[in-house]
TORKOL-4160 file (C-alpha; in steps of 0.2 Angstrom, whole numbers, padded with zeros to 4 digits, m for minus):
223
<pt num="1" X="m0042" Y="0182" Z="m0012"/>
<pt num="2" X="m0037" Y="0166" Z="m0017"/>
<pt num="3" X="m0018" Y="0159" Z="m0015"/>
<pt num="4" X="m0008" Y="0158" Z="m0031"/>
<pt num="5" X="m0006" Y="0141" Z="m0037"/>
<pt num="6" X="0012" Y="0136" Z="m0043"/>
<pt num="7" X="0009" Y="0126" Z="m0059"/>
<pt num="8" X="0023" Y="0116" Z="m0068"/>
<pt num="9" X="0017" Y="0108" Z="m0087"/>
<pt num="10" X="0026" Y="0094" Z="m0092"/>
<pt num="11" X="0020" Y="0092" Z="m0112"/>
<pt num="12" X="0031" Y="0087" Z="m0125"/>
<pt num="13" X="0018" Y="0097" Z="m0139"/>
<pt num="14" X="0025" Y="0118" Z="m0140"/>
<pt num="15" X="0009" Y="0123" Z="m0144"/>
<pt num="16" X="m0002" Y="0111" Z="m0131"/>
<pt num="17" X="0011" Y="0116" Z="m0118"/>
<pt num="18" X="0011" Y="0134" Z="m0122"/>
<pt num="19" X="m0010" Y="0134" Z="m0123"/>
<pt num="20" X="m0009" Y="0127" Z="m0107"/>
<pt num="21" X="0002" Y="0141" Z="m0102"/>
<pt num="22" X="m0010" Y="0154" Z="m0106"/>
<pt num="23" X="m0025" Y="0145" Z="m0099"/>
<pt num="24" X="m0019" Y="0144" Z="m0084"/>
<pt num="25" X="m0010" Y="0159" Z="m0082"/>
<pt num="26" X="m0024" Y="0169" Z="m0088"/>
<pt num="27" X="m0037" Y="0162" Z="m0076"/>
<pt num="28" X="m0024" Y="0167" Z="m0061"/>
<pt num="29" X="m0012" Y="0154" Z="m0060"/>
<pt num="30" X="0006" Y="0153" Z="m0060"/>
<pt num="31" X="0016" Y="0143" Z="m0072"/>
<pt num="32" X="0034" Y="0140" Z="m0063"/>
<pt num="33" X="0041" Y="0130" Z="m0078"/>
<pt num="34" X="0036" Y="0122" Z="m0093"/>
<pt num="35" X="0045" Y="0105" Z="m0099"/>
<pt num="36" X="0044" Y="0092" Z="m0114"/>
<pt num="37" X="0050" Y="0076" Z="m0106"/>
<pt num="38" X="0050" Y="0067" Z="m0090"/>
<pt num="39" X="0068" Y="0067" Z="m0085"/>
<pt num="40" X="0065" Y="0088" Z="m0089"/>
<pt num="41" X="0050" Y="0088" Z="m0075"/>
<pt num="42" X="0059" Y="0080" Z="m0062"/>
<pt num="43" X="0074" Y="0091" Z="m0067"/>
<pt num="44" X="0062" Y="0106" Z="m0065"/>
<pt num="45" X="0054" Y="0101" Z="m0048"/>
<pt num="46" X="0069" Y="0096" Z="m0040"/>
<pt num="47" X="0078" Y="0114" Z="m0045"/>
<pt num="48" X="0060" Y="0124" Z="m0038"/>
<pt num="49" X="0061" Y="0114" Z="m0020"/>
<pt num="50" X="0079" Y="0120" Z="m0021"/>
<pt num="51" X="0074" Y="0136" Z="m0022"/>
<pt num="52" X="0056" Y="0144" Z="m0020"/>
<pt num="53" X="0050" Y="0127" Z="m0013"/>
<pt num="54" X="0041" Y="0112" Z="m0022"/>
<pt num="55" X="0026" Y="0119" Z="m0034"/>
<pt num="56" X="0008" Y="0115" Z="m0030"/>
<pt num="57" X="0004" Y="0103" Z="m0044"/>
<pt num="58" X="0011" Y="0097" Z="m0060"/>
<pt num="59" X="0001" Y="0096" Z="m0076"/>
<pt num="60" X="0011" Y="0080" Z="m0085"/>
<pt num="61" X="0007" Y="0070" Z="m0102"/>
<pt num="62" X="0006" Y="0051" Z="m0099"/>
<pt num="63" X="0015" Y="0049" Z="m0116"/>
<pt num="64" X="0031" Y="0060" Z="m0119"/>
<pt num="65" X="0050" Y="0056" Z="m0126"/>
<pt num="66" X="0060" Y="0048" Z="m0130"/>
<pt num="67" X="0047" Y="0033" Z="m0131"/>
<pt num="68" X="0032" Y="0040" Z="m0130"/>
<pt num="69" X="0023" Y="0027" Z="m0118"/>
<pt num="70" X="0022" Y="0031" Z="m0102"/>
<pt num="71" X="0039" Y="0040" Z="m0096"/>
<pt num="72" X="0025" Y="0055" Z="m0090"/>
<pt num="73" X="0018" Y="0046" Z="m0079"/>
<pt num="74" X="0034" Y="0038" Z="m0072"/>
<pt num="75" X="0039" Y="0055" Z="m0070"/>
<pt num="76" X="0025" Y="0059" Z="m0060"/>
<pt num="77" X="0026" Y="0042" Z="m0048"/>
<pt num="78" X="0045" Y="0047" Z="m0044"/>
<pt num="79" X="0040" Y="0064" Z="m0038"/>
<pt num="80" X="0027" Y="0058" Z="m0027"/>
<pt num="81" X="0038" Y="0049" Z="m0020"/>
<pt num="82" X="0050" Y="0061" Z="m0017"/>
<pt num="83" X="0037" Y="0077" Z="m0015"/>
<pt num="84" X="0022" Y="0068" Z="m0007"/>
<pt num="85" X="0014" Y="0086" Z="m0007"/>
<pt num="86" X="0015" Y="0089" Z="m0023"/>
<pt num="87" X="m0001" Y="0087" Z="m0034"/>
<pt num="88" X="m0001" Y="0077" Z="m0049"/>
<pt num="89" X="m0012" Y="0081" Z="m0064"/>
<pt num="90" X="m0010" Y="0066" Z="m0077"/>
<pt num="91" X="m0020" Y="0072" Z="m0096"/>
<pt num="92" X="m0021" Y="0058" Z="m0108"/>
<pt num="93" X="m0027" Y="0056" Z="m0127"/>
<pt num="94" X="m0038" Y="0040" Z="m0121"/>
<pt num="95" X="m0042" Y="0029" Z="m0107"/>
<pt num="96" X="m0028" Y="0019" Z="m0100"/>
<pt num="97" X="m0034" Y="0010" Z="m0087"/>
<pt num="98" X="m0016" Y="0003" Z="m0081"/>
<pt num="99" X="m0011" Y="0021" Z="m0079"/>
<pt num="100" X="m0024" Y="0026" Z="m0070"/>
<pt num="101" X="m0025" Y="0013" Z="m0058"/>
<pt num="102" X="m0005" Y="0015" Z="m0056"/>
<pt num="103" X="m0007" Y="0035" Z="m0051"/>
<pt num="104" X="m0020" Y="0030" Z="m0042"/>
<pt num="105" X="m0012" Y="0014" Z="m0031"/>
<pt num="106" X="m0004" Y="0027" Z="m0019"/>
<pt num="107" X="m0011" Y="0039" Z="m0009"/>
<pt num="108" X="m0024" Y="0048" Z="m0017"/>
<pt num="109" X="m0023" Y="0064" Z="m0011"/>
<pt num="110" X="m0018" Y="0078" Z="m0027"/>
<pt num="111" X="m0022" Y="0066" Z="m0041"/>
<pt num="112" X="m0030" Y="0069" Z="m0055"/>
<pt num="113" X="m0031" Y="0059" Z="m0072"/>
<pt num="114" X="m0043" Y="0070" Z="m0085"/>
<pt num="115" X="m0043" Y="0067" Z="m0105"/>
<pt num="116" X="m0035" Y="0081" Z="m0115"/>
<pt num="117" X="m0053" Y="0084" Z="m0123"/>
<pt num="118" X="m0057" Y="0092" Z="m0105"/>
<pt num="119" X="m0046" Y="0106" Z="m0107"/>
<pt num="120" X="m0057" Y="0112" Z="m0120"/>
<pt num="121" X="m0069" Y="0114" Z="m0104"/>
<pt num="122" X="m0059" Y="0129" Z="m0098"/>
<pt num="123" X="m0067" Y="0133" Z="m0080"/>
<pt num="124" X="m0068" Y="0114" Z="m0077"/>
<pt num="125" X="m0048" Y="0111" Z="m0082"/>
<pt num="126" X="m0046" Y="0127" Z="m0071"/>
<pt num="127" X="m0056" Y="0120" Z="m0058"/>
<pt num="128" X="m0047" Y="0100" Z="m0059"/>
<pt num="129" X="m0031" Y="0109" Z="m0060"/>
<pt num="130" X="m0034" Y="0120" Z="m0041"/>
<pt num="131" X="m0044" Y="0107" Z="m0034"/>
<pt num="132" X="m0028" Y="0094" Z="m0037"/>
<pt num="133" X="m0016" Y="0108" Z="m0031"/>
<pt num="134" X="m0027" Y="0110" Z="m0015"/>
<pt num="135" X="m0026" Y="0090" Z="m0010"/>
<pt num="136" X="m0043" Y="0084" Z="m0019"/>
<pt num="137" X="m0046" Y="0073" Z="m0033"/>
<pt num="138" X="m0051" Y="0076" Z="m0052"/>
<pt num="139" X="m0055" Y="0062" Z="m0061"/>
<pt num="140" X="m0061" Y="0061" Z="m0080"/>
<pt num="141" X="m0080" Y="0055" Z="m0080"/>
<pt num="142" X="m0076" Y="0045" Z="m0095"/>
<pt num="143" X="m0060" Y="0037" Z="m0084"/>
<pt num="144" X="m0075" Y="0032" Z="m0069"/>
<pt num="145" X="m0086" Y="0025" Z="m0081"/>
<pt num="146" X="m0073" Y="0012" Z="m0086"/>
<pt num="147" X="m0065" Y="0009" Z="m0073"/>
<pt num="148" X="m0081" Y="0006" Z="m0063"/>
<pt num="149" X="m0088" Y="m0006" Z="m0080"/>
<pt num="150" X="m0070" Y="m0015" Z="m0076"/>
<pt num="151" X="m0078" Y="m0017" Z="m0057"/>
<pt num="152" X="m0092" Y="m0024" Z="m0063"/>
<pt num="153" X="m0085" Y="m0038" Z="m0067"/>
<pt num="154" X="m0078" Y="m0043" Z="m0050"/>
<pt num="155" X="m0086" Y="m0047" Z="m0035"/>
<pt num="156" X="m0079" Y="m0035" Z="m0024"/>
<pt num="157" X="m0093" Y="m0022" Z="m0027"/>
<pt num="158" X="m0106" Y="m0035" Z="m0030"/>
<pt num="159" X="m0114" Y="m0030" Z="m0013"/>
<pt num="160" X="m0120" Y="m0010" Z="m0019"/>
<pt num="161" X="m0134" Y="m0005" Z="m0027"/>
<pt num="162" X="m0136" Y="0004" Z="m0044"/>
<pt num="163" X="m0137" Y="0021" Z="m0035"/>
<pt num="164" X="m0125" Y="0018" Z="m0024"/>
<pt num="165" X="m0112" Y="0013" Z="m0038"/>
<pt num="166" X="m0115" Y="0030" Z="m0045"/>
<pt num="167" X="m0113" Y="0040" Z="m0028"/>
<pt num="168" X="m0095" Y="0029" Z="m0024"/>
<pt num="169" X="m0091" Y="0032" Z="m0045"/>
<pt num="170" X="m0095" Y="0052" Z="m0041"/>
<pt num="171" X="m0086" Y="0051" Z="m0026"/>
<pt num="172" X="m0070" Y="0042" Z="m0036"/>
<pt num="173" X="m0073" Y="0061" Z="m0047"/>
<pt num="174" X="m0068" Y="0071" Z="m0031"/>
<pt num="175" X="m0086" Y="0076" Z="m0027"/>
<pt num="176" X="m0091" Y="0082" Z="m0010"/>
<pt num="177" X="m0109" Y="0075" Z="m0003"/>
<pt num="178" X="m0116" Y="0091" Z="m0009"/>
<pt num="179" X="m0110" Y="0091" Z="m0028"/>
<pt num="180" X="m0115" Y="0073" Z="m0026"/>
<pt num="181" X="m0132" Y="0078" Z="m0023"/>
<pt num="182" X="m0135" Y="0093" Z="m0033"/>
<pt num="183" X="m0129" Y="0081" Z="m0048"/>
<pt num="184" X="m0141" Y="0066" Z="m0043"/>
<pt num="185" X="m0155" Y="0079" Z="m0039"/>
<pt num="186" X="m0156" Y="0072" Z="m0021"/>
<pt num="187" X="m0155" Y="0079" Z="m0004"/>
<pt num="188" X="m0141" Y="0080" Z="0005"/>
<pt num="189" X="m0146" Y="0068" Z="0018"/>
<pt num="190" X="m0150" Y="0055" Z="0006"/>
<pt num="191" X="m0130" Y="0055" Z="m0001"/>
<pt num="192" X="m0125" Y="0055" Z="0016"/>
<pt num="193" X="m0136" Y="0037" Z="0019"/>
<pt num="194" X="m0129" Y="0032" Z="0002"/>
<pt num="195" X="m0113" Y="0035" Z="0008"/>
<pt num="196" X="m0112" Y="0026" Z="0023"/>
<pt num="197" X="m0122" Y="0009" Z="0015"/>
<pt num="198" X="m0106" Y="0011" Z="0004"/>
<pt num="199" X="m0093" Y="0011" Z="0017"/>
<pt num="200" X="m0105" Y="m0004" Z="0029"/>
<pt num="201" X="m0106" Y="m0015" Z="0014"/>
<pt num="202" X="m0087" Y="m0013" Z="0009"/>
<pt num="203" X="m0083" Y="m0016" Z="0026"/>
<pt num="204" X="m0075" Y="0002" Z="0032"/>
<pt num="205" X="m0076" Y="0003" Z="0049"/>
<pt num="206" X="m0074" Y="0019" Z="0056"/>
<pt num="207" X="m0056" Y="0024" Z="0062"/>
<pt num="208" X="m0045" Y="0039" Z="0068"/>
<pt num="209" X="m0033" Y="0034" Z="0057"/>
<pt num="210" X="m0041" Y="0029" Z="0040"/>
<pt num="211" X="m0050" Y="0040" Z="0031"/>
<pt num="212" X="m0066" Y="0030" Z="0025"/>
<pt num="213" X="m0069" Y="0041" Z="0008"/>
<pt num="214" X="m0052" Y="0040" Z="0001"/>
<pt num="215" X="m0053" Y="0020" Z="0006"/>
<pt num="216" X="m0071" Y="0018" Z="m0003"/>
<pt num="217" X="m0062" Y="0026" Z="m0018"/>
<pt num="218" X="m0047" Y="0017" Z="m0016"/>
<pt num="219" X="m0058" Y="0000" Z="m0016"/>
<pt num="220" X="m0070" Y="0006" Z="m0033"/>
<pt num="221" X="m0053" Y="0009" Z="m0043"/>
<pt num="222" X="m0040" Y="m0008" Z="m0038"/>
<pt num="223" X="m0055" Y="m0022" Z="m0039"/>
């Protein structure tokens, strides 16, 4: 059986945050708290670590009260600070490239930054939302594709092929070698040589300390 995930929302809509409730709740997670303002989530994760211990991931709003910009995500950058373990989940009515890069400057192990049009797509919200709470990555296909058309237009990533674009930007979507290839329709072994051009031409040595694919990723989202 698979471990409950904790799941805080942090949405300042009653009816998106209590859909979200339900969503989750009915495909087996656990909803610890449900808030509708930054200072309100930090409150609420801060009170659960006192008590039943930090929550797996929180879902968070980019744009909540009293301004509406961005005080969601600032939300969500305190607490990783503070809980490095806990996952972070970033929805978003658009594409904002700044925020994404920001949630994504750190270390990106339990992020996440999906459009709200993607919960419509329950099993694949369900699926971001565990794979997040778990340590892995969920990116918003639309989010790559910009981010990597903003790449394009510096040099950094001048050096990779067509393919090999694609395999880093499905890389940047959390995707193991295998997903990788079933998406391309290619074998396995020819991701794996895609993979390691990638991390040649971008210069990742192999190391005990560095872990190559979160570097590669790292690299494809800041240039």
């Amino acid at each position: 059986m698979r471990v409950t995930v904790r799941a805080v929302i942090a949405e300042d809509s009653v009816l998106l945050r209590e859909g979200l409730t339900r969503l989750l709740t009915d495909r087996g997670l656990e909803v610890v708290a449900g808030v509708g303002d930054g200072e309100a989530l930090v409150r609420a994760v801060e009170e659960l670590a006192a008590g039943d211990g930090v929550p797996d991931v929180a879902v968070v709003d980019v744009r909540m009260p009293p301004t509406h910009t961005d005080e969601g995500l600032r939300a969500a950058v305190r607490l990783r600070q503070r809980y490095p373990d806990l996952g972070v989940l970033v929805l978003s009515q658009y594409v904002e490239e700044q925020y994404a890069t920001e949630l994504l400057a750190g270390s990106s192990r339990g992020v996440g930054y999906l459009l709200k049009d993607r919960v419509a797509e329950v099993r694949e919200f369900t699926d971001a939302v565990r794979r997040v709470a778990e340590g892995g990555t969920a990116l918003d296909p639309e989010v790559v594709t910009q981010l990597l058309g903003r790449s394009r237009r510096q040099d950094v990533l001048a050096a990779l092929t067509p393919r090999e674009r694609e395999v880093l930007g499905l890389m940047a979507e959390g995707r193991t070698n295998a997903a990788i290839a079933a998406r391309l329709v290619v074998s396995h072994g020819a991701v794996e040589k895609h993979v390691s051009n990638i991390f040649l031409k971008l210069g990742l040595a192999q190391s005990d300390t560095d872990h190559r694919r979160v570097l590669a990723v790292l690299t494809y989202l800041n240039s």
